[in-house]
Structures are given as structure tokens and as C-alpha cells.
N, C-alpha and C positions, 0 to 999 in steps of 0.2 A: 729467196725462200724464207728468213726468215723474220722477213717483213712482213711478208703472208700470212706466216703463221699468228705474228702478235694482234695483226690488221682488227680479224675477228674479236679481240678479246675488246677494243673500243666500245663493242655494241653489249657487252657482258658489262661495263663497270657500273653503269648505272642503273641495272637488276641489283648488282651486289653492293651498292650504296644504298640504295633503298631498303633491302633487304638484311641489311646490317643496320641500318639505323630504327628502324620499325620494329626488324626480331629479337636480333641476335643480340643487342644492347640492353633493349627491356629484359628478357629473361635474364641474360645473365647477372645485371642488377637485381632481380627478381630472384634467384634464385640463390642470392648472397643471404637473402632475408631467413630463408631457411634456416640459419644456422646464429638465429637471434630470438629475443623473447619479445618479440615487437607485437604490441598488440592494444586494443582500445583505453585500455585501465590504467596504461604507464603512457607517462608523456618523453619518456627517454627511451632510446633503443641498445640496449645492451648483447653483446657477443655471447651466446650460451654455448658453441660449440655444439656437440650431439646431443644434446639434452633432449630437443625435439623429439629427435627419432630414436632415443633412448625412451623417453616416454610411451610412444606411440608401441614397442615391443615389447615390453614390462608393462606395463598399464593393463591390467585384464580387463577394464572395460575398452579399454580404447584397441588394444588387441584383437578383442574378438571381432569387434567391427570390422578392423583393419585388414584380417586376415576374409573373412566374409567378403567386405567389399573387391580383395584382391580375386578372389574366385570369380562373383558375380564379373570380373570384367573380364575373366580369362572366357570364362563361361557362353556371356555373350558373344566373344570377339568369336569364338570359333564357332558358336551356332548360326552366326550370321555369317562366316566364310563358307561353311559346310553348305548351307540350305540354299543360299542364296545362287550362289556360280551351279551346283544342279540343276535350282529351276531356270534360272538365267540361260546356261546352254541348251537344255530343251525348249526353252521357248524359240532359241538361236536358229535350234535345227530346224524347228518346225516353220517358223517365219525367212530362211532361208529356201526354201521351197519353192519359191514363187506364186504364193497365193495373192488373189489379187486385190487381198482388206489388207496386204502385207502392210503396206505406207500406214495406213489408218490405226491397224494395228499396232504398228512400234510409238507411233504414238500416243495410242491410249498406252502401253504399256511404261514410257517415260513421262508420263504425267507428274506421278509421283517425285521422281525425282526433283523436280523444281518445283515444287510447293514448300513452305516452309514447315521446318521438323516440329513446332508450333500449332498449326494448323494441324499436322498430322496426327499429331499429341492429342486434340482436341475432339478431330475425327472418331479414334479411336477408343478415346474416351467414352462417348458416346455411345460407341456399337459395344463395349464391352458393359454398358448399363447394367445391371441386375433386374430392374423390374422392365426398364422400355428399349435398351439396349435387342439391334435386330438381332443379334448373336444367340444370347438365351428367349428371344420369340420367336425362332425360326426353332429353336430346339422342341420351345414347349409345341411349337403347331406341326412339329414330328410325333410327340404323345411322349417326349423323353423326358419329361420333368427333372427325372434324377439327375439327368446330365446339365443342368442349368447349373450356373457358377455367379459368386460373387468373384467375377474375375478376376480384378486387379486390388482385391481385397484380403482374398485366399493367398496365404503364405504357397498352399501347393502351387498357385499357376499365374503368381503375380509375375516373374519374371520372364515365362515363355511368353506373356500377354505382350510385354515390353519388343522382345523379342520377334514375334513375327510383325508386328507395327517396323520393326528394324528392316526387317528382309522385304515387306512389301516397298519402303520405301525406296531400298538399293538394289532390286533385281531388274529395274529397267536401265540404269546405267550398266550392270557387266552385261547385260542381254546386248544392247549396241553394240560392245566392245568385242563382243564374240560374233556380234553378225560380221564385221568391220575385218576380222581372219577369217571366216567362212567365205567370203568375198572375196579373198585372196589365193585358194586354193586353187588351182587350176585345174579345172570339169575334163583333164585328160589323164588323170590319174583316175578319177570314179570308173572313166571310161574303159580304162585298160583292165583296173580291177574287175569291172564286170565282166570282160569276154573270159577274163581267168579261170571265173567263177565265184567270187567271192561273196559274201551275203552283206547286208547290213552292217551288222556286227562287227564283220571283220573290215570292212572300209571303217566304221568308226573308229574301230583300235590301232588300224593300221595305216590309214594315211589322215583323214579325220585329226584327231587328236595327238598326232605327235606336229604335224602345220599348223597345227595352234595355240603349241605350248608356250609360244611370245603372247597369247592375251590371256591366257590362262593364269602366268604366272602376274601380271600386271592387275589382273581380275584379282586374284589369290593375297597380292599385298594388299592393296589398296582398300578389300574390304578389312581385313584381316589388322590393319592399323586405324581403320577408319573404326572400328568395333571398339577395342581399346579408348577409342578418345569417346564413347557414349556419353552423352550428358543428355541431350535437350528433351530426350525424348520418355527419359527417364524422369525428367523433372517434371514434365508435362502428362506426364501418364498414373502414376506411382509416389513422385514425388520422395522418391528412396522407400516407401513404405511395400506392404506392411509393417511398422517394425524397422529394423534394417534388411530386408529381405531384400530389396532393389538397390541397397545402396552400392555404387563401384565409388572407384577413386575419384572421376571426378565431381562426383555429386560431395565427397568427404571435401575436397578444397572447400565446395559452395558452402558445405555447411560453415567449417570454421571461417571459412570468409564473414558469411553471416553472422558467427556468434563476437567478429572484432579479433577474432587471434589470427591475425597476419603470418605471423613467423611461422605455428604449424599447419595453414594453409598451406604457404608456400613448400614445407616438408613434404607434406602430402602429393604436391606437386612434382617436387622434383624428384621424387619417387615414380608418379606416373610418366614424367619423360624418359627417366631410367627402364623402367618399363618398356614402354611403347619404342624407343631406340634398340636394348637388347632384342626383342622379339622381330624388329623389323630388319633390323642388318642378318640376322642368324636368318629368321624367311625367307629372306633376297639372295643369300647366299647358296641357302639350300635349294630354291628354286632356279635359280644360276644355273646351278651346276645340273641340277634333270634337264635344265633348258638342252646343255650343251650337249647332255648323253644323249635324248633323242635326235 
């Protein structure tokens, strides 16, 4: 028996060799730097202690940023959890159905997701143009002129701009992951509820969606950490602009990366995985536990 048990771990060591020498080494080297003045101008790296992240909280310019960019990433993480696994599961329900463009269908809808966030940037770039952008020429050949926008230029709607570029790109991966438990229901519970009597509604609420709070809750992380680590699409769209209006944390690493200050790079950093850690173990925890109550 307890041969057995270790047997399996042979085929683990070499995930967690690789995975140690590639992750967990580099940051945590990485993440030593944080708490030094290491930066392009000095040729010596000296120990500052908190100074970094002393500055970065008293600093009122670097503050305001900091605290803005903190928002912009909360902001996005959960407008792209919220928006996303909604459209995601109704697209679920309805391609669940058995229509017969269903095949065709999921994969026009997972396109997106394997294009690069790059390309996507670029795409959308484009549609959100001001003068040839289809966005505001579909508006004006409505008669709505008023409602044309310099999209991702307006401090009002630079960031939802960022934003639904987000969710178009990640609503075909949870839409699979919810078809993948809708698939697993078994068609003698609809069945039973229906001689009951039961309507739509209440098969949703009531067998529906408690058999599918295991992709729910893995839909629910996964977008919800993956929001947190926004970069590409921000840099590619916005660029942190207007201003700092799009900036989140990690476009702040990019920047001080780019300006040669290593040390509050890495601060900035190890903030964001502080971040993106607390929020996700508390998530997983709390979605745990509704796992377990439904």
C-alpha cells in the first residue's frame, strides 16, 4: 500500500523540477530585488529595505497612480468575471440545444480565444477608430452622430473599450467549459421535472445550475485571476492612456521596467502577486464552500 501510494509521485517530480527551476527560482530571485535600489543609473545594487513601497504610498504622485491603477485592475477583473460567464452560459444554454450549426458554432465562438491578445489589440483598435472605425460608422449611418466617441481616447470609455476587447476574447473558452457540465446532466432529471410541472426557470435554478457549480466555480476563478494579470491588451489598445486612465499594475511594472528602475518594478510586482494570490485563494475558498452547500 504504501508503495502505491509514493509509485505516482515519480511521474510528479519532473513537473515540479521544471517548475521550480523555471518559476519558483526566478521570482523568488525576482522578487528579492523588490527590496533594493537597483536600477539603470547605479552600477551597484544596494539593500533599501521598504523604501520602495514606502515611496510608492507617500509619493502623491506615485500614489495617485498606484492607487488608480489598483482600482482599474479590480475593476476590470470583475467586469470581465461578471459579463463574461453570463454571456458565456447563455450562449452554453442555447448551443446546448442541439442545433445543427451547434459544431460550427462553438467554433466560431472559440476563435477568439487562440488568436493572439496582440492581434486582438490591433482588431480592435481599429473598430474603435474615430473617423473609419465600423463602430462609430455604423453609429453615424444610424443618424446618431451624438453617440460617436473618440473611444479609447475619452477618459469616459477608455477602459470599458479595454474591457469588452476582454470578454469578447474570454467568453468562448468558459462557453465550452459550461457546455462540457451541461453534457453531463443527465436528461432524466429535466424529464422528471417536467411531468412535475416545472417551467424553464425553475429547472434552471433547480437542477441546471446547482450540477454545474463545479464549472461555474472554475469559470468564476480562472476568469477572475486571469483579469488581475491584464496586460496585453491594455498595452495594445490604450497603451495605459488616456493619462493614466488604463493604467492597472501591470502596465506600472512595464512602465518602471522601461524607465531602468528594476527594484520598483519588481515592487509593483510583488504587489500584483500579493494581489492576485489573496484574491484567488479567498475566491476558491469561497466558491468551495457554495460548491459544497449546493
Amino acid at each position: 500500500m504504501k508503495k502505491s501510494r509514493i509509485y505516482p509521485l515519480y511521474f510528479a517530480i519532473p513537473v515540479l523540477l521544471l517548475y521550480g527551476i523555471f518559476y519558483l527560482i526566478p521570482i523568488t530571485f525576482g522578487e528579492v530585488f523588490a527590496f533594493t535600489d537597483w536600477n539603470i543609473y547605479v552600477s551597484d545594487v544596494h539593500f533599501n529595505g521598504l523604501d520602495n513601497f514606502i515611496q510608492i504610498f507617500t509619493d502623491p504622485s506615485m500614489s495617485r497612480v498606484f492607487w488608480r491603477s489598483i482600482g482599474n485592475t479590480i475593476y476590470y477583473a470583475i467586469g470581465t468575471l461578471v459579463l463574461t460567464n453570463v454571456i458565456a452560459l447563455m450562449l452554453a444554454l442555447a448551443l446546448n440545444k442541439g442545433l445543427k450549426t451547434q459544431t460550427w458554432l462553438r467554433t466560431v465562438f472559440f476563435i477568439p480565444v487562440v488568436l493572439c491578445p496582440l492581434a486582438i489589440g490591433l482588431l480592435f483598435t481599429a473598430m474603435y477608430n474615430p473617423q473609419y472605425g465600423i463602430i462609430n460608422t455604423m453609429i453615424r449611418g444610424m443618424g446618431l452622430e451624438s453617440f460617436a466617441r473618440q473611444w479609447t481616447a475619452d477618459p469616459a470609455t477608455a477602459m470599458n473599450s479595454v474591457l469588452w476587447a476582454g470578454i469578447w476574447k474570454g467568453v468562448g473558452f468558459s462557453t465550452v467549459i459550461y457546455i462540457a457540465g451541461l453534457q453531463g446532466i443527465p436528461k432524466d432529471y429535466y424529464e422528471a421535472a417536467a411531468i412535475d410541472g416545472a417551467g424553464g426557470v425553475q429547472r434552471f435554478f433547480r437542477i441546471t445550475l446547482p450540477l454545474l457549480i463545479s464549472s461555474v466555480t472554475i469559470n468564476l476563478f480562472l476568469s477572475f485571476v486571469g483579469g488581475l494579470k491584464i496586460f496585453d491588451l491594455i498595452i495594445s489598445i490604450t497603451k495605459g492612456g488616456p493619462g493614466t486612465q488604463t493604467q492597472v499594475l501591470a502596465t506600472m511594472v512595464y512602465k518602471e521596467l522601461s524607465s531602468g528602475r528594476y527594484g520598483m518594478a519588481t515592487a509593483y510586482e510583488l504587489m500584483l502577486n500579493i494581489l492576485i494570490a489573496g484574491f484567488a485563494f479567498a475566491g476558491l475558498s469561497l466558491l468551495k464552500k457554495r460548491e459544497v452547500e449546493f
